[in-house]
C-alpha positions as CSV (number, residue, x, y, z in Angstrom):
1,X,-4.8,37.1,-16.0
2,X,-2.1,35.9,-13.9
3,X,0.6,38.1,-12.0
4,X,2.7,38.7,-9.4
5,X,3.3,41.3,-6.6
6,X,6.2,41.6,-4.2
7,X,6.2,43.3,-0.9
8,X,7.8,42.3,2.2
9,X,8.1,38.7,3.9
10,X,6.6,39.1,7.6
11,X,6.0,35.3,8.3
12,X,6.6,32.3,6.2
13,X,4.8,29.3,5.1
14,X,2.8,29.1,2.0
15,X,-1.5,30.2,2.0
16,X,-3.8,29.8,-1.1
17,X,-7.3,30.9,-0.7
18,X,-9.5,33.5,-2.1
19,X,-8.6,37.4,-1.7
20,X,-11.5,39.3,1.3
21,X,-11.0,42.9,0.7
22,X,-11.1,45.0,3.9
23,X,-11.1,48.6,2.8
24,X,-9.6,51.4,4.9
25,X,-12.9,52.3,6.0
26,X,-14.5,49.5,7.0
27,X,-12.6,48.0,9.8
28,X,-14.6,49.3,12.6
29,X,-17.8,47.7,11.4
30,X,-19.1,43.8,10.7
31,X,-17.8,41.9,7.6
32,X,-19.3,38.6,6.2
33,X,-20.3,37.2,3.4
34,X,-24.7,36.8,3.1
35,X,-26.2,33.5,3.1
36,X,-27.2,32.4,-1.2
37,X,-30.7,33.8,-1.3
38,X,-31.0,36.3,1.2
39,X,-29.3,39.4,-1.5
40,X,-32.6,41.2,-1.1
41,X,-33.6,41.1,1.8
42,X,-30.2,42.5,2.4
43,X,-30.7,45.1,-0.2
44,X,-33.7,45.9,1.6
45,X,-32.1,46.2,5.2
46,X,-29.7,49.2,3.7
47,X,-32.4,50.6,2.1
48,X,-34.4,50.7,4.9
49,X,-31.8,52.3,6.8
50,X,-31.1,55.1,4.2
51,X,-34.8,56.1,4.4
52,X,-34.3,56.0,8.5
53,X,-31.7,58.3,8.0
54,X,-34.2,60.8,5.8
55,X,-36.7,60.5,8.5
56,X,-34.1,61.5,10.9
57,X,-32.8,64.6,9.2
58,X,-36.4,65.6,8.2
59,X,-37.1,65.4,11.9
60,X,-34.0,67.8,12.9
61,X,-34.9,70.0,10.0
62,X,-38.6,70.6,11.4
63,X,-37.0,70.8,15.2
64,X,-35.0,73.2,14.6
65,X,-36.1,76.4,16.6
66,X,-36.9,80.0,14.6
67,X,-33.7,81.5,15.8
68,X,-31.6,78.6,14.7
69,X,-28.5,79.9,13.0
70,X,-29.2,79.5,8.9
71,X,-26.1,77.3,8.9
72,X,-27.8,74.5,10.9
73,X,-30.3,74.3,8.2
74,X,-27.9,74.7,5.8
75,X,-25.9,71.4,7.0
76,X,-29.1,69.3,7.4
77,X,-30.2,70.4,3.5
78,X,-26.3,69.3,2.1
79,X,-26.8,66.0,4.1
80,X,-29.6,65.1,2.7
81,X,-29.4,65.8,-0.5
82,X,-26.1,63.5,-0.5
83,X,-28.3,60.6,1.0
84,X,-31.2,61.7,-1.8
85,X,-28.4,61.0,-4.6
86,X,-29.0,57.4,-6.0
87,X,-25.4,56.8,-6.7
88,X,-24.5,56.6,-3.5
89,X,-26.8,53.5,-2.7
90,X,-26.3,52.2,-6.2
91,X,-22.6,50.4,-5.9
92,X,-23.4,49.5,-1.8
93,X,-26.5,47.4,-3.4
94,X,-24.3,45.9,-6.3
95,X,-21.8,44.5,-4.2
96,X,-24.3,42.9,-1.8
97,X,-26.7,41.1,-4.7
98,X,-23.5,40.4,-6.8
99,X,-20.6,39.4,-4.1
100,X,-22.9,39.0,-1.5
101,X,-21.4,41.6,1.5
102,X,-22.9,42.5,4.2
103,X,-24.8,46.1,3.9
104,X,-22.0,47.8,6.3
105,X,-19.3,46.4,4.7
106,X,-20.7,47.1,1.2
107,X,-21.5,50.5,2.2
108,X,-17.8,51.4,3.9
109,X,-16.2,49.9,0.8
110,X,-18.5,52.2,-1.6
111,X,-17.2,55.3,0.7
112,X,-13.8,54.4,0.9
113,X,-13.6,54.5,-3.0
114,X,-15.7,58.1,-2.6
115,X,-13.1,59.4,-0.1
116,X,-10.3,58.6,-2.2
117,X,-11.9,60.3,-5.3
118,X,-12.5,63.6,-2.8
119,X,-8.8,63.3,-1.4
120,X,-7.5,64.3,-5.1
121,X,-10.0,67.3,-5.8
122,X,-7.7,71.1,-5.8
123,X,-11.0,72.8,-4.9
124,X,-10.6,73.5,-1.4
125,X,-14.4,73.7,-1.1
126,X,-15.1,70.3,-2.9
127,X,-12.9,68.8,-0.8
128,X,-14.3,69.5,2.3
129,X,-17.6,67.6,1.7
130,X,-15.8,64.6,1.7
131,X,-16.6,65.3,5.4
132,X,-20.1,65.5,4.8
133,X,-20.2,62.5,3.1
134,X,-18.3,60.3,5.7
135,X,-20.9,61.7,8.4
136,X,-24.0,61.0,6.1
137,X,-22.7,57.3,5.6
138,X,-22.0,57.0,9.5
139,X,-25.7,57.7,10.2
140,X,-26.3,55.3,7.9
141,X,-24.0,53.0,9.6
142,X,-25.4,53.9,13.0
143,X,-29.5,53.0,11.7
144,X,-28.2,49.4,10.1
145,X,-27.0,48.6,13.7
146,X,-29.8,49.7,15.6
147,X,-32.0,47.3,13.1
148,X,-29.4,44.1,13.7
149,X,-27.1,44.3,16.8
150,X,-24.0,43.0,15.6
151,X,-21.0,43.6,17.7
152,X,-17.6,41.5,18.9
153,X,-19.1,41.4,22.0
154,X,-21.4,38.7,21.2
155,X,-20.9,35.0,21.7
156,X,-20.5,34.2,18.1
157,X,-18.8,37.5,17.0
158,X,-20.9,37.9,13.0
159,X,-17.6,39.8,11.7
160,X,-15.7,37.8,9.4
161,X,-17.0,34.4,10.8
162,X,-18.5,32.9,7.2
163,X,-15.9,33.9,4.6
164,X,-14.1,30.3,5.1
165,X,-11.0,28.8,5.8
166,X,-9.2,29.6,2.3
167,X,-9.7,33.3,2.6
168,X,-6.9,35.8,2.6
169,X,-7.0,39.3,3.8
170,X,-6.1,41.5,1.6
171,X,-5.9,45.5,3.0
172,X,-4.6,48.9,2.6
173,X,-3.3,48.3,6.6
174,X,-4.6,46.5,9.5
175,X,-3.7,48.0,13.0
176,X,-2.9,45.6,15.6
177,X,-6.0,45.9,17.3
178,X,-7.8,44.5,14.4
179,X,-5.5,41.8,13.9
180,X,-6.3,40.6,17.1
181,X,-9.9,40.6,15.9
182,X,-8.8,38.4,13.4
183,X,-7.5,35.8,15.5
184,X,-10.7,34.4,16.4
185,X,-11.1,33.6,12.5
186,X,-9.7,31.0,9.7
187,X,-7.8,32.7,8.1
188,X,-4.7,31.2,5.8
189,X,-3.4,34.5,5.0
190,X,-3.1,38.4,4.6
191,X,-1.5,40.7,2.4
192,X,-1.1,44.6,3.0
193,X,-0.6,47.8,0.8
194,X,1.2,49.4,3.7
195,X,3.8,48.2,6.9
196,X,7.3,46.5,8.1
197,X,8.6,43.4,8.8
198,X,8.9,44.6,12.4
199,X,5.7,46.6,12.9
200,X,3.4,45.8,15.9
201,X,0.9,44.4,13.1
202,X,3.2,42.0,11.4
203,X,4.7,41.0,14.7
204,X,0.8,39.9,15.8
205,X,0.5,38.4,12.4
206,X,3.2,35.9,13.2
207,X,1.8,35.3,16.2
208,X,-1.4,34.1,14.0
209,X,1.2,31.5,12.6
210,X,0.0,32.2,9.2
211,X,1.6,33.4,6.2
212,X,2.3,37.1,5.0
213,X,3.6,39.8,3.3
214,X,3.1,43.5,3.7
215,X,4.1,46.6,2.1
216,X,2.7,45.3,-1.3
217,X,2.1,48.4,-3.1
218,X,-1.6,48.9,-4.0
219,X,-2.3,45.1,-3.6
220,X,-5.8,46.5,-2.0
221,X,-6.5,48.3,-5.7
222,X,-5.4,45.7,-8.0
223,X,-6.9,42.6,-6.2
224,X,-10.6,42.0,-6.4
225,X,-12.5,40.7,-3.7
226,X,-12.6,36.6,-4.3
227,X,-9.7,36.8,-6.4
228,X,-7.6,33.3,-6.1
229,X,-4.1,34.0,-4.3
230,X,-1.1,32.4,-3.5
231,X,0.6,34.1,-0.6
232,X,4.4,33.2,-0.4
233,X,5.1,34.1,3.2
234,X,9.0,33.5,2.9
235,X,9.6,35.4,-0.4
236,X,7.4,38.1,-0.2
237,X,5.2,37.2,-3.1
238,X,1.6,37.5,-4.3
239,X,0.2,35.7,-6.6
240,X,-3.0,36.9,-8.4
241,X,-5.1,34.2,-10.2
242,X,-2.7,31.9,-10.2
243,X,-3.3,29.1,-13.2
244,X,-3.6,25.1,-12.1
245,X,-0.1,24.4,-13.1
246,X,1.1,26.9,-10.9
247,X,-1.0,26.2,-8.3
248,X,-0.3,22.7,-8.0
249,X,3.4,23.8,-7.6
250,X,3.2,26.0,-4.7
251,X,0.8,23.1,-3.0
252,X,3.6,20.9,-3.5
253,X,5.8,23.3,-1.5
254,X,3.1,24.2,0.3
255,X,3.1,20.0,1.7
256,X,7.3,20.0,2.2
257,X,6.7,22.9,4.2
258,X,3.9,20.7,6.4
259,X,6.5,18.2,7.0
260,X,9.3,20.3,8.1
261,X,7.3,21.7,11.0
262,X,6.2,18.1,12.0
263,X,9.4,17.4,11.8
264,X,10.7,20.5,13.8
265,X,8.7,18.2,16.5
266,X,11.3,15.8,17.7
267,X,13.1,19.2,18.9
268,X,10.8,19.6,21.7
269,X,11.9,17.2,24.5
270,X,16.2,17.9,23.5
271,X,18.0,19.7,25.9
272,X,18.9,23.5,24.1
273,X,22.6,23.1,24.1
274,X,25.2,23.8,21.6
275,X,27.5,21.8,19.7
276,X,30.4,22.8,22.5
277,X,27.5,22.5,25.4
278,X,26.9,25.9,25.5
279,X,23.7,25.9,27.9
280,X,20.7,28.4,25.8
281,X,17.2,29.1,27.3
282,X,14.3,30.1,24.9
283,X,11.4,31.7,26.2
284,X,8.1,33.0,24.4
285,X,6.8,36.2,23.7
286,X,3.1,36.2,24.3
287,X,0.1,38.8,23.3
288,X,-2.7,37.2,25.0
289,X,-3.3,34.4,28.5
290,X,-4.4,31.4,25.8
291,X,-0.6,31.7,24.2
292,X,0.8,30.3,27.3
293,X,-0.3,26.9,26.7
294,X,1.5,27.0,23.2
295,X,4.8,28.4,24.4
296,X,4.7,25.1,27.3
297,X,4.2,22.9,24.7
298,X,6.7,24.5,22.1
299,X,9.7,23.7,25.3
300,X,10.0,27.7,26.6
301,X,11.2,27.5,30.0
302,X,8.9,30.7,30.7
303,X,7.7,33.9,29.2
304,X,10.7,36.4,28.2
305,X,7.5,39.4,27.1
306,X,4.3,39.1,28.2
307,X,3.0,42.3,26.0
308,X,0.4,43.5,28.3
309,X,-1.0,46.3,26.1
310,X,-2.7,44.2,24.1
311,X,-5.3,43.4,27.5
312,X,-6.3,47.3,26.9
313,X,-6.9,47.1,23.0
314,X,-10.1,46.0,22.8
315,X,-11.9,48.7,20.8
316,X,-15.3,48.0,22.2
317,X,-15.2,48.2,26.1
318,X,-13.2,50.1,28.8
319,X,-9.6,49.9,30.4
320,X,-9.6,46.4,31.5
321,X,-10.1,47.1,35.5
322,X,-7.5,45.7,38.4
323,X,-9.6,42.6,39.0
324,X,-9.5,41.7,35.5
325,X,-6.1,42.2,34.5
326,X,-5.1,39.9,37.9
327,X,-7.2,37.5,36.2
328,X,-5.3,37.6,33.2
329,X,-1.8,37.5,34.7
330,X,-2.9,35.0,37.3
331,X,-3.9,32.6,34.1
332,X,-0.4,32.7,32.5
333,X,1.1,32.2,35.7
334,X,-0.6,29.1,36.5
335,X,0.0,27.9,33.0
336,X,3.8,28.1,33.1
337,X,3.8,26.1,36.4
338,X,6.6,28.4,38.2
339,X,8.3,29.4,35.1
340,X,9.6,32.8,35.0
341,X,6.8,35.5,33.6
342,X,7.6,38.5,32.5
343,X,4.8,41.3,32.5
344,X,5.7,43.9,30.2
345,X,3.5,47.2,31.8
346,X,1.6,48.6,29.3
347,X,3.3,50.2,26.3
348,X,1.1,52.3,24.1
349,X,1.5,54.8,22.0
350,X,2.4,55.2,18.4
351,X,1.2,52.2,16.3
352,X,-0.9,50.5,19.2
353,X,-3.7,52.7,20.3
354,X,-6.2,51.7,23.0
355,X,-9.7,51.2,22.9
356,X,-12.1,53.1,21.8
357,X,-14.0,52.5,25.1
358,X,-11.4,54.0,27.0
359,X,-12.5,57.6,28.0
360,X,-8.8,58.8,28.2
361,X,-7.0,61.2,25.2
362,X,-5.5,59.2,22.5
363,X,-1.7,59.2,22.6
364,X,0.3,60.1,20.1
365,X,1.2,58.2,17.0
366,X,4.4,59.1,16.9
367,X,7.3,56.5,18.1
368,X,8.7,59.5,19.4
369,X,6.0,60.6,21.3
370,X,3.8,60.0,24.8
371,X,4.0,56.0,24.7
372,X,5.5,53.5,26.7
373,X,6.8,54.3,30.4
374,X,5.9,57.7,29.8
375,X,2.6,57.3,29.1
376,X,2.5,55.4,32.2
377,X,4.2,58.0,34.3
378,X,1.7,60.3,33.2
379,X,-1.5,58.1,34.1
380,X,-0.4,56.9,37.5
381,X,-3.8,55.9,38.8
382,X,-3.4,53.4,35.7
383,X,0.1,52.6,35.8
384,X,-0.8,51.4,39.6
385,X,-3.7,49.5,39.2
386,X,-1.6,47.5,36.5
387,X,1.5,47.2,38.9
388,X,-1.1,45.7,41.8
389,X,-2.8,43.3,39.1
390,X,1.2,42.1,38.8
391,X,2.0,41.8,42.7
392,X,-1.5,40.2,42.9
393,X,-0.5,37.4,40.7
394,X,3.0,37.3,41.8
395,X,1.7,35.4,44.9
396,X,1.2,32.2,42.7
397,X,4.5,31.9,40.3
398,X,7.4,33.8,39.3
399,X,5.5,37.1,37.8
400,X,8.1,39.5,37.3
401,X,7.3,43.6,36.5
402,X,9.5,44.6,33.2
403,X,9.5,48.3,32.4
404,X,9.6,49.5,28.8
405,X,11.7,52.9,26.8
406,X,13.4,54.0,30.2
407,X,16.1,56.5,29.1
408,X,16.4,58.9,32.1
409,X,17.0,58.7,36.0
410,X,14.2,60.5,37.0
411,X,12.0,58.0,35.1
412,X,13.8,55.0,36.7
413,X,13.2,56.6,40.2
414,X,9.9,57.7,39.8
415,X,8.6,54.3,38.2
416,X,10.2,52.2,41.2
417,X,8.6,54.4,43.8
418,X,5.2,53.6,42.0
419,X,5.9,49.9,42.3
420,X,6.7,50.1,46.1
421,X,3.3,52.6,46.3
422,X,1.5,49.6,45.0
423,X,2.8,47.0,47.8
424,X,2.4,49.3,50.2
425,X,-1.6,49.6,48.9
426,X,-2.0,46.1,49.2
427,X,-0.2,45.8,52.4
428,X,-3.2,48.2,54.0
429,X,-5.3,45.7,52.3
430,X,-4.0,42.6,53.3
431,X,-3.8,40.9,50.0
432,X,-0.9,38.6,49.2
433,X,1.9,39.2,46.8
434,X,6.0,38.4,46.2
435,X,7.6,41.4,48.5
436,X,10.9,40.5,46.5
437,X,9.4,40.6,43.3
438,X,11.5,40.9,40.1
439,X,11.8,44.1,38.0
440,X,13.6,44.7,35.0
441,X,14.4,47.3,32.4
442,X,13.7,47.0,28.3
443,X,17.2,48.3,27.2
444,X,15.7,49.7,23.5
445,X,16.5,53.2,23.3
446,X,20.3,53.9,22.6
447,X,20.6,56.3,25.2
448,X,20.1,53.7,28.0
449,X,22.9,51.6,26.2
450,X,25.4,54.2,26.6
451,X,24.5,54.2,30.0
452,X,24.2,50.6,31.2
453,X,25.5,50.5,34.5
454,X,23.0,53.0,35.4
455,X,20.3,50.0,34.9
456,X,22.5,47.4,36.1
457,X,22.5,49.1,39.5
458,X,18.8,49.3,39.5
459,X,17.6,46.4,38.5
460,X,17.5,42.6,38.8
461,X,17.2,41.4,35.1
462,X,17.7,43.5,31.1
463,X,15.7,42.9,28.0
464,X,17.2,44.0,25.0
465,X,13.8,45.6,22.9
466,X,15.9,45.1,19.4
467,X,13.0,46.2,17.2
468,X,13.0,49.6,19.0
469,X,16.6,49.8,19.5
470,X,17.3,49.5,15.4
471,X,14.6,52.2,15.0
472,X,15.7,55.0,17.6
473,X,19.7,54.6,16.7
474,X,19.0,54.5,13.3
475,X,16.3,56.7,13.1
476,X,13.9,55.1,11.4
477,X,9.9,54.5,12.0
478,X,9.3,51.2,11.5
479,X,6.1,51.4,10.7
480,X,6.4,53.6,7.9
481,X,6.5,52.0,4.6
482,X,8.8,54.7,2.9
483,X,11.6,54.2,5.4
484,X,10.8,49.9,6.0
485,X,14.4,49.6,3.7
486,X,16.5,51.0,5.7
487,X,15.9,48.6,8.7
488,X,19.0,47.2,9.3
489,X,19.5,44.9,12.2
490,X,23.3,44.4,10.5
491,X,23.9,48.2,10.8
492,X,27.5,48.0,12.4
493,X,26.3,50.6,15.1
494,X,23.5,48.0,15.9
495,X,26.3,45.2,16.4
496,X,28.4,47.4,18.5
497,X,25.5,48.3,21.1
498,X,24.2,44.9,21.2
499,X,27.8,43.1,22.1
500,X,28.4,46.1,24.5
501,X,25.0,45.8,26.1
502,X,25.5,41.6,26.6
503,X,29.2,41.9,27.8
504,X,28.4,44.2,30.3
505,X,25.5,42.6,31.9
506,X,27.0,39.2,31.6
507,X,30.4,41.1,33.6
508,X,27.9,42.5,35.9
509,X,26.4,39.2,37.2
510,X,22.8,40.6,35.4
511,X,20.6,38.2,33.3
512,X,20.4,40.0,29.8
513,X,17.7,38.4,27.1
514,X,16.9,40.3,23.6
515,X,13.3,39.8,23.3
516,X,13.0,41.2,19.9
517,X,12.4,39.9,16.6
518,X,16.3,39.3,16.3
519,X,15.8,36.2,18.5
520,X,12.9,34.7,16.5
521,X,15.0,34.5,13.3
522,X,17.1,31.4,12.7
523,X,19.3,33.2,10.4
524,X,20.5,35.2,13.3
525,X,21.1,32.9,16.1
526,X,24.8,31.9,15.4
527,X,25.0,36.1,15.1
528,X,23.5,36.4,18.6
529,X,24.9,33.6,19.9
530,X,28.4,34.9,19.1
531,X,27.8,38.4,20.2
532,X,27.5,36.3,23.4
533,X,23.7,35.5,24.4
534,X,22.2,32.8,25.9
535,X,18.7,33.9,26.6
536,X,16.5,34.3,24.1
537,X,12.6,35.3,23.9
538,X,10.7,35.3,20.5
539,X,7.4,34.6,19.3
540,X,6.6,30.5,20.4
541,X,6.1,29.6,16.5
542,X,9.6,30.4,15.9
543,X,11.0,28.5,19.2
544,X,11.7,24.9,17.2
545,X,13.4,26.7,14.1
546,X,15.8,28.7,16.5
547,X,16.4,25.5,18.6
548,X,17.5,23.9,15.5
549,X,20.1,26.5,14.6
550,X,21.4,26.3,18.3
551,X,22.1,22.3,18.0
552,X,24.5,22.5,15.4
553,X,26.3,26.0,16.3
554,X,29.6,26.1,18.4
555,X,29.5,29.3,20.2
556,X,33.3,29.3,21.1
557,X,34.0,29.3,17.4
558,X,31.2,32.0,16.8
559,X,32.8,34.4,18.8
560,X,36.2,33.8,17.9
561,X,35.1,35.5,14.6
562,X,33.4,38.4,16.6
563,X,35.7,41.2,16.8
564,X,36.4,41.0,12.8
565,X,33.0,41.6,12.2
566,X,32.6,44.5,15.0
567,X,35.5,46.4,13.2
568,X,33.9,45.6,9.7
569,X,32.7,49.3,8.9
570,X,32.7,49.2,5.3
571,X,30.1,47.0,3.5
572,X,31.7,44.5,1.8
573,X,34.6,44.2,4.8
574,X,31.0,43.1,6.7
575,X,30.5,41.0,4.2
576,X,33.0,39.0,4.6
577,X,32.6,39.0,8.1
578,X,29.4,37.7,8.2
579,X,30.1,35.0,5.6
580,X,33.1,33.5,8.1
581,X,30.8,33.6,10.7
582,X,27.9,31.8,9.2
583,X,30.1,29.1,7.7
C-alpha cells in the first residue's frame, strides 16, 4: 500500500531506491547484504558464535573460585539462560535466510526490537534485564568478529558496501560520525525518525549531496527493510511503495532537477557581482581534505570553515596525532593554491562526540555544556598539538587559526597565549610556519554580539556561526526534534544581532563572513545581502544556487528596505517586510 510521510527537508533533489533499515543498535557493527546462496552458511556463522558464547560462560562458571560471591554465579546462570532461550536466535536467523543480513546486523536489529519491548515494562526488576540482555548479545557480537575480522579499517571497508546504489537509509538517528561512514558508500538517500534542519548530521548529509528528510516520525517502524521509496529532498516527503504512475512522475522531476544543476554550470567562470556591481566572495565550508578539490572547482575563492573535528571522529583509532593532522591541513592548503583557509580548532561536544579510540572522558551532550573552545581550554596538551599542526601548514598557504563559542575575556586571552606557546615550541624546534598568521573569532553565542568591539580589538577576521547563534538567543537545541519548530532564522532578535554584528565589523575595517547554514540557502541571500554582507561560506554544493541569487539582486535596493523590516516586531508587519524585500 502506498503512503506518505512528512518530516523535515535537510537537502533537496529527488532519490528513489529501496529502504536499508539501520536500527538504533546496530550502527557500531558491519551491515551488508549476503551473497544469494550463502543464507546458511551464514545462519551457521551466528550459530556458531552463540555456542562460543556458552562455552565461554560455562568456562567462567567452572573458574570461578569457592569463595566467589553467590552473585557472580548468579549473573553467569541469568546470562546463559537468555543465550539458551531459542527465541532469541530465532528472528536474527529469519532475517539472514529471508532478507539476507549479515549475522551482526540481523542480530542488533532483533535486540533493538527486544530493548524497545523492555523500555515499556513498569516492573522495575524486568526492566533491568534489558541490561543483561544487551551484554549477552554483545558477547555474541564480540565471538562473530573474532571468527571474521570486519572493521572500517580495512581496504575495502565490508559495512554497507553491497546494498547498491538505489538504496536509502532509513534510521531512528544517525550521528555525524556515522554519516561520515557513509560517505564512502552509494547511497541516493536517507530518511530519519529523529533531527533538524540544522543539526551537525543533516549539515554532513548535504555535504553527501544527496537528498533528505529527517524528523519523520517513526519512518524507522513503519518502513520495512527493501521497501521502494521516493525521497523528496525539497518538500520533506517520503513516499512508501510508491505505484509506477507515481514513480514515473517524480523520475520526471527527478530528470528537470538533473538539468538545472548542469545548468547551474555556466555560473562557475562569472565574476560574483551583483546587479549594481556589488563585489561578493563565496567560500566553502569543508568536513574533510578531499572536499577541497570540489569547493576549487565549484569557484570558492578559499575555505570560509574548515571543520576540523571531524579529523578526530573516527570511532575506531586514536586522537589523530600532530604529524597527521599537519598532513591533513597541509593537503587543503595545497589544494586551494594560496586561497585563504580557515581551520576551525576542534569543536566537540554535544552532538559530535569523538572517537571511541580516544582514551579521554566523553564530553557532554549538552550544547550547553564542555564543547567547543572550552573543551579546548581544558585539554591544552590537545588544543596545542592542533594549533602546531595549523602553524605547521601555515608555512605553505594562507592557513588561518579560527576559534569557535568564545564568550568571555579570559577565554580570549588564555586561547591566544596558547597560540603564541605553540610558535614559540616550534621556534625551539626550528620548524617553519607564518609568524603573522591569521586568527579569528566564530561570533555564535549572543553574548559575544553584545560585545563586539571586544573581538574586533582582538582579532584579524569574524565568522558569524548562525546555526549556533539562532539556538543560544533563542534558546533552542537544535538537535532536538521536539524543539526543531521553533528554529527561526527570521526571529526579529536574530535580524537585529546579525545587521549589528556586520555593521560593526564592516565600520571597524574587520572582515565579517556568516559561515552558517544562512549563507548556503538561496532564499536568504538578498536577506543577507541586505543586512549588508559580502562574504559568504556555505557547504560547496550550495555555492552555484547562491551565486545565482547574487547575479540578479541589487544590494543598494536590498537595503533600502532594511530598516522596515528591523522594526517589523509583529508577525504579519514582518511579513510584509520580507515580501518588499524579496520582490
Amino acid at each position: 500500500m502506498t503512503f506518505a510521510l512528512h518530516g523535515i527537508p535537510v537537502s533537496n533533489g529527488i532519490a528513489i531506491g529501496r529502504a536499508v533499515l539501520i536500527s538504533r543498535a546496530a550502527l557500531e557493527v558491519s551491515h551488508y547484504l549476503i551473497e544469494v546462496g550463502q543464507e546458511e552458511a551464514e545462519a551457521q556463522r551466528l550459530l556458531d558464535a552463540f555456542e562460543q558464547v556458552r562455552l565461554e560462560l560455562a568456562q567462567l562458571h567452572k573458574g570461578l573460585p569457592k569463595d566467589a560471591p553467590q552473585e557472580m554465579a548468579a549473573f553467569l546462570d541469568v546470562h546463559g539462560m537468555i543465550l539458551a532461550d531459542p527465541a532469541l536466535a530465532e528472528k536474527p536467523l529469519k532475517l539472514i535466510r529471508t532478507q539476507r543480513l549479515n549475522a551482526a546486523w540481523a542480530l542488533t536489529t532483533e535486540l533493538n526490537d527486544l530493548l524497545e519491548q523492555f523500555s515499556e515494562i513498569e516492573d522495575t526488576y524486568l526492566k533491568e534485564r534489558a541490561n543483561d540482555i544487551r551484554q549477552v548479545a554483545e558477547r555474541i557480537l564480540k565471538a562473530l568478529s573474532s571468527q571474521k575480522k570486519e572493521n572500517l579499517e580495512s581496504k575495502e571497508p565490508p559495512s554497507l558496501r553491497d546494498v547498491g546504489v538505489d538504496s536509502i537509509i532509513v534510521a531512528h538517528d544517525i550521528a555525524p560520525h556515522d554519516m561520515l561512514r557513509f560517505k564512502e558508500h552509494a547511497f541516493t538517500g536517507f530518511v530519519t525518525d529523529l533531527g533538524g534542519k540544522t543539526s551537525h548530521t543533516a549539515i554532513v548529509a548535504r555535504s553527501m549531496e544527496i537528498p533528505a528528510v529527517v524528523g519523520v516520525r517513526h519512518a524507522s517502524e513503519m518502513i520495512r527493510h527493501g521497501d521502494w521509496l521516493v525521497v523528496d529532498g525539497e518538500h520533506g516527503v517520503v513516499v512508501v511503495a510508491p505505484d509506477e504512475q507515481l514513480l514515473a512522475q517524480y523520475r520526471v522531476l527527478q530528470a528537470k532537477a538533473k538539468a538545472e544543476i548542469e545548468k547551474l554550470q555556466d555560473l562557475k567562470l562569472t565574476p560574483t557581482k551583483t546587479v549594481d556591481d556589488v563585489a561578493i566572495e563565496l567560500l566553502a565550508n569543508i568536513e574533510l581534505p578531499e572536499d577541497a578539490t570540489h569547493a576549487v572547482d565549484l569557484g570558492a575563492i578559499g575555505v570560509g570553515l574548515f571543520r576540523s573535528e571531524f579529523l578526530f571522529m573516527d570511532r575506531n583509532q586514536a586522537l589523530p596525532d600532530e604529524e597527521r593532522q599537519y598532513q591533513e591541513y597541509r593537503q587543503v592548503v595545497d589544494l586551494m593554491h594560496g586561497l585563504p583557509v580557515n581551520i576551525r580548532t576542534i569543536d566537540v561536544g554535544a552532538d559530535k562526540a569523538l572517537g571511541a579510540g580516544s582514551d579521554l572522558s566523553k564530553t557532554g551532550t549538552s550544547p550547553l555544556g564542555l564543547r567547543a573552545i572550552r573543551w579546548s581550554l581544558t585539554e591544552p596538551e590537545i588544543f596545542l598539538t592542533q594549533l602546531r599542526a595549523i602553524l605547521r601548514a601555515s608555512a605553505y598557504g594562507q592557513a588561518r587559526i579560527m576559534i569557535p563559542m568564545l564568550a568571555h575575556v579570559k577565554e580570549i586571552d588564555e586561547t591566544l597565549r596558547l597560540i603564541e606557546k605553540a610558535k614559540q615550541q616550534l621556534l625551539q624546534r626550528g620548524q617553519a610556519f607564518n609568524p603573522n598568521i591569521q586568527v579569528g573569532a566564530m561570533i555564535e553565542i549572543p553574548a559575544a554580539a553584545l560585545v563586539l568591539p571586544l573581538f574586533i580589538n582582538r582579532f584579524d577576521f569574524l565568522s558569524i556561526g548562525t546555526n549556533d547563534l539562532i539556538q543560544y538567543t533563542l534558546a533552542i537545541d537544535r538537535s532536538d526534534h521536539a524543539v526543531a519548530h521553533l528554529y527561526d532564522p527570521f526571529h526579529p532578535a536574530i535580524l537585529n544581532l546579525l545587521y549589528n554584528i556586520i555593521n560593526q565589523a564592516k565600520r571597524a575595517n574587520i572582515p565579517v563572513a556568516v559561515c552558517g547554514e544562512m549563507a548556503g540557502d538561496p532564499t536568504m541571500t538578498k536577506l543577507l545581502l541586505g543586512l549588508g554582507l559580502t562574504d559568504f561560506s556555505m557547504h560547496f554544493s550550495q555555492l552555484l544556487l547562491v551565486k545565482r541569487e547574487i547575479l540578479k539582486a541589487n544590494v543598494a535596493a536590498l537595503k533600502s528596505r532594511i530598516p522596515a523590516l528591523l522594526m517589523a516586531i509583529e508577525p504579519q508587519d514582518q511579513a510584509i517586510a520580507l515580501e518588499n524585500l524579496m520582490a
